[in-house]
N, C-alpha and C positions, 0 to 999 in steps of 0.2 A: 538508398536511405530508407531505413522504415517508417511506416506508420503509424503514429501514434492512436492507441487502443483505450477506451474506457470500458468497461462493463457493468453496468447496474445489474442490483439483483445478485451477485455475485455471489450469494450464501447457499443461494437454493440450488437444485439439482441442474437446471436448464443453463443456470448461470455457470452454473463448476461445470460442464460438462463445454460450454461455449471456450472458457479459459482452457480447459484441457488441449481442446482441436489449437486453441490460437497458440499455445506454447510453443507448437512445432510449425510453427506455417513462417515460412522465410519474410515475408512481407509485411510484418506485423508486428507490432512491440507493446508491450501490455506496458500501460505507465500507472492506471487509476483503477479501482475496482469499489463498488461502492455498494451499500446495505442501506436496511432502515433498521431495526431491532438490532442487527450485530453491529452495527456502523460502532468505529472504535477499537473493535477486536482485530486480531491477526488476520489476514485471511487463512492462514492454516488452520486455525482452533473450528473455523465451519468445513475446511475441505484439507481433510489433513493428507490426502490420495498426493495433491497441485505441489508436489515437492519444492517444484524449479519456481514458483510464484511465494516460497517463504517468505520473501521480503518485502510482500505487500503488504498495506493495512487498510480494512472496510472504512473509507470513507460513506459522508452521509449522501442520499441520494437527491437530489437537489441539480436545478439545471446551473448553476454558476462550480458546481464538481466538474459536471460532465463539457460543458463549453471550453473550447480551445486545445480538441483533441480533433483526428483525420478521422477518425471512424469512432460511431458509436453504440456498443450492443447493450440492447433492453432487455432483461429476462425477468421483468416485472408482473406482478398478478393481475388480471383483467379489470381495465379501470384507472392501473396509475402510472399507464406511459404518456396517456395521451395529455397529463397537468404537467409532464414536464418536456415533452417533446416540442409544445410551440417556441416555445424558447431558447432554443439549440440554434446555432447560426446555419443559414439555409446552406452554405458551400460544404456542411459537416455532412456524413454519408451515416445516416443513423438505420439500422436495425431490430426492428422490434419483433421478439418472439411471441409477444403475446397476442390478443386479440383483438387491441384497439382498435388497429388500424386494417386490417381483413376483410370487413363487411361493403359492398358498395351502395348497401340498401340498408338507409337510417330507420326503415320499419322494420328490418329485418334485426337490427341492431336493437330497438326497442323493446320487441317481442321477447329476444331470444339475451339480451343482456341487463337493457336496461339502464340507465343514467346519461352521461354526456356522449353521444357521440363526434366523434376529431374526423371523420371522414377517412375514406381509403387512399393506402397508398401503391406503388407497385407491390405487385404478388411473386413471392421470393421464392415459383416453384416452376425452375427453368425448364421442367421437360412437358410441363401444360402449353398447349397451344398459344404461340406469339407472346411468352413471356420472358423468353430467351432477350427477345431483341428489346422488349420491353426494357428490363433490368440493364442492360448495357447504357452506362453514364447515369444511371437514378441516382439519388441522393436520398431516398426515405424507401425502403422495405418492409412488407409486413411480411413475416413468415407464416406459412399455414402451419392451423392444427393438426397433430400428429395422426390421430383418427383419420383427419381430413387425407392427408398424403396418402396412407393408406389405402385408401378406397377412392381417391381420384385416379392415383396408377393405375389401380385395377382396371377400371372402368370405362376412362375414357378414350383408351383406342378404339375398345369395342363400339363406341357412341359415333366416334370422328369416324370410322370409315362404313359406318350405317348396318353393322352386322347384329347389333341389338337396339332393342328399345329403351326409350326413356323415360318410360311410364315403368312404375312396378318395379324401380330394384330395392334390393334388401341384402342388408350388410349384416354380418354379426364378426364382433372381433372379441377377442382374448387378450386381455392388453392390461401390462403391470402396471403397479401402483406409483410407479415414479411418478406417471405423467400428470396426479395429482399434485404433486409439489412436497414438499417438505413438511407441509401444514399439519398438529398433531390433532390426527382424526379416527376415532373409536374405529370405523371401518376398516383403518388401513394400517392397524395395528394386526404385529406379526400372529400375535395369540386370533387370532377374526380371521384372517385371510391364510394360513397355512393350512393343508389340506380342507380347503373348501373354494369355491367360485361365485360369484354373486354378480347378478345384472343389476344395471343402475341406469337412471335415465331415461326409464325404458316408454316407448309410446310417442316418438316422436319431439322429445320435449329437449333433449341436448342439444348444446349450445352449437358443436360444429353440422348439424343439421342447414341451416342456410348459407355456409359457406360451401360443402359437397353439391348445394344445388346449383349456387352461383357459377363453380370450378365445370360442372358437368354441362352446362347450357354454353360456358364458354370451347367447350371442347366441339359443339355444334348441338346438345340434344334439346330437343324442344317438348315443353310439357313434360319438364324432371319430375320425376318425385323419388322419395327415399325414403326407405327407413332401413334405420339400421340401429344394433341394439350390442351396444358397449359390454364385456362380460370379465371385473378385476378377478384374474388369475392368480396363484402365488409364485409368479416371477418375476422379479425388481424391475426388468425393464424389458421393454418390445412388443410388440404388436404382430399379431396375425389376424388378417382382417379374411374372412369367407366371403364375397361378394358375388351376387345372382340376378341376373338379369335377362329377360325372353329373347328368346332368338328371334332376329328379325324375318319374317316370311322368305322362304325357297335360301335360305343361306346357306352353306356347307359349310362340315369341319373344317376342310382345309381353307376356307377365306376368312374360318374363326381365326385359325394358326398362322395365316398371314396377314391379319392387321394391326396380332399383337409385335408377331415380330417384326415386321416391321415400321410401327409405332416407333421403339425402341431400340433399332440393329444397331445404330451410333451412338446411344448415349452409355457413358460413361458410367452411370449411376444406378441401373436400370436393369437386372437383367432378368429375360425371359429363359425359364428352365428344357429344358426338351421333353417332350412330348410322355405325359404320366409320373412325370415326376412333381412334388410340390415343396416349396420351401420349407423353411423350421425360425424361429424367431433366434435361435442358439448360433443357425450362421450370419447374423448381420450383425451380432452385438459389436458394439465398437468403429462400426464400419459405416460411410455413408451410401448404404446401397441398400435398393429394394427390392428381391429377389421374388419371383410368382413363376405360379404354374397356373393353368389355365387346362379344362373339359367341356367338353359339351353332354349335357345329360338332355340324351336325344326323349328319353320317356315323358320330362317333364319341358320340354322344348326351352329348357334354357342356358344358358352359356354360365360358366363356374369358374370363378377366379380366385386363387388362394394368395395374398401378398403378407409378406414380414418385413419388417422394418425396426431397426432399433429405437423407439420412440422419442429418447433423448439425442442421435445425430440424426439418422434424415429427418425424423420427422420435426428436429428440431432444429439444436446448434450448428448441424452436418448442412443443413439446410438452408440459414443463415449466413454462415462464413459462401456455402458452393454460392451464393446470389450475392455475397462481398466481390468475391473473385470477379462474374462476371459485371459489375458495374464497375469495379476498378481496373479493370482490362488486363487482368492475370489470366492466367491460363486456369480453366476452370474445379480442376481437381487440384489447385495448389493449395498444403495441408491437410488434406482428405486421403483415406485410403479404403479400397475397396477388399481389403482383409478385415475378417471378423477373429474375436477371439475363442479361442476352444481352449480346454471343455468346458 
């Protein structure tokens, strides 16, 4: 018997792209999808792509929509999961992609957001250390930032089996305009962002800054720091994150080349390229997989990691449903696939 689905947020990119993954996942039965602004409309007339979802309509978002459904996905804007997630009955398995619930430090949440903080809940990112077992049986998910996934894969093998340090890394990614949202903004208009690239955020001041440090301290590294500096590209969606970090004293390449692979030999989602080779954001589209290449740039004594990721599945929806699976004790990639699309 399936389970019944609600999706808020259900207009925007994060929200169409969640409903996309669930339309084909065996387990799962879309019954509510809900809006603020389009609440009322078809859901086709916002995601006219969701063919097999024509016969739903944008209910308003409100916790007595969402209450009395098996599962329920957030893809709400930072700020308004956490006014209706108290309210959701505790046996309901709720997923939020946003950033409510992410932070485990209410000053880091101050700094870096600002207004109410709702406290954290488990972290919806199974190949991070002991989060696998975490998520088995939770009932409340936060999904990380797509940034964040990005540059946590990268990263934290190197950190967990001590071949780099944790002082001094520095990220810069290329990353499309989806992951801002649907929201109509001068910058992320097509005439401003085709042939040209612009950094944003830049100086430490982005918001997924204290979740990268939190994600990386839990990997093992102690005295994180980061910076890394966000760069909208003109392609709609995906992320290629460049990530550098000091090689840890007397290390070798080949203990670099064996912590990543074997960080990741098992996981499903994850994969490491062979040796000089680097990924492209062109093969994850569609797919919930984070594909890297990995150097060591012996001149400037640091280790070089290149990750892509589709920004709206793994580092999102992809991300969300793979941490449904395992807290509902499905087999991990059910509805997921690790083919991208070309060209």
């Amino acid at each position: 018997m399936s389970l019944s689905v609600a999706v808020a947020g259900a207009s925007g990119y994060a929200g169409g792209e969640v409903l996309r993954l669930l339309s084909a996942h065996p387990e799962f039965e879309i019954t509510t999808v809900t809006a603020f602004q389009n609440a009322g409309q078809p859901l086709i007339a916002a995601q006219p792509h969701l063919r097999s979802l024509a016969h739903l309509q944008l209910q308003p978002t409100d916790a007595a929509t969402l209450a009395g459904h098996d599962v329920v996905f957030l893809a709400l804007p930072h700020g308004k999961s956490g006014g209706v997630t108290g309210d959701l009955p505790e046996g309901t398995l709720v997923i939020d992609c946003g950033a409510d619930h992410r932070l485990t430090s209410e000053a880091d949440w101050a700094q870096f957001y600002g207004g109410d903080y709702y406290g954290a809940w488990t972290y919806g990112l199974p190949e991070l250390a002991q989060q696998r077992a975490a998520l088995a049986g939770a009932t409340r998910i936060a999904v990380p930032g797509c940034n964040v996934t990005a540059i946590t894969l990268a990263l934290a093998p190197g950190i967990a089996a001590g071949v780099i340090e944790s002082a001094d890394l520095v990220a810069v990614l290329a990353v499309g305009p989806s992951g801002a949202g649907k929201s109509l903004k001068t910058e992320l208009l097509a005439s401003e962002l085709l042939g040209s690239a612009n950094a944003y955020q830049v100086g430490g001041i982005h918001r997924h800054t204290p979740e990268i440090r939190q994600n990386l301290e839990l990997a093992g590294g102690s005295g994180v720091s980061v910076s890394f500096t966000p760069v909208l590209v003109p392609m709609s969606r995906g992320i290629l994150a460049t990530s550098t970090a000091r090689l840890a004293p007397g290390v070798t390449k080949a203990q670099v080349r064996d912590a990543w692979e074997a960080a990741y030999a098992d996981e499903p989602f994850v994969h490491v390229l062979p040796d000089g080779q680097f990924p492209r954001t062109a093969d994850t589209l569609g797919a919930n997989t984070c594909l890297m290449g990995r150097a060591v740039d012996e001149a400037a004594g640091r280790v070089v990691v290149v990750s892509a990721i589709d920004n709206l599945v793994k580092g999102t929806a992809g991300a969300a449903i793979q941490s449904a699976n395992i807290a509902l004790g499905f087999p991990e990639t059910t509805g997921l696939t690790t083919d991208g699309v070309a060209p």
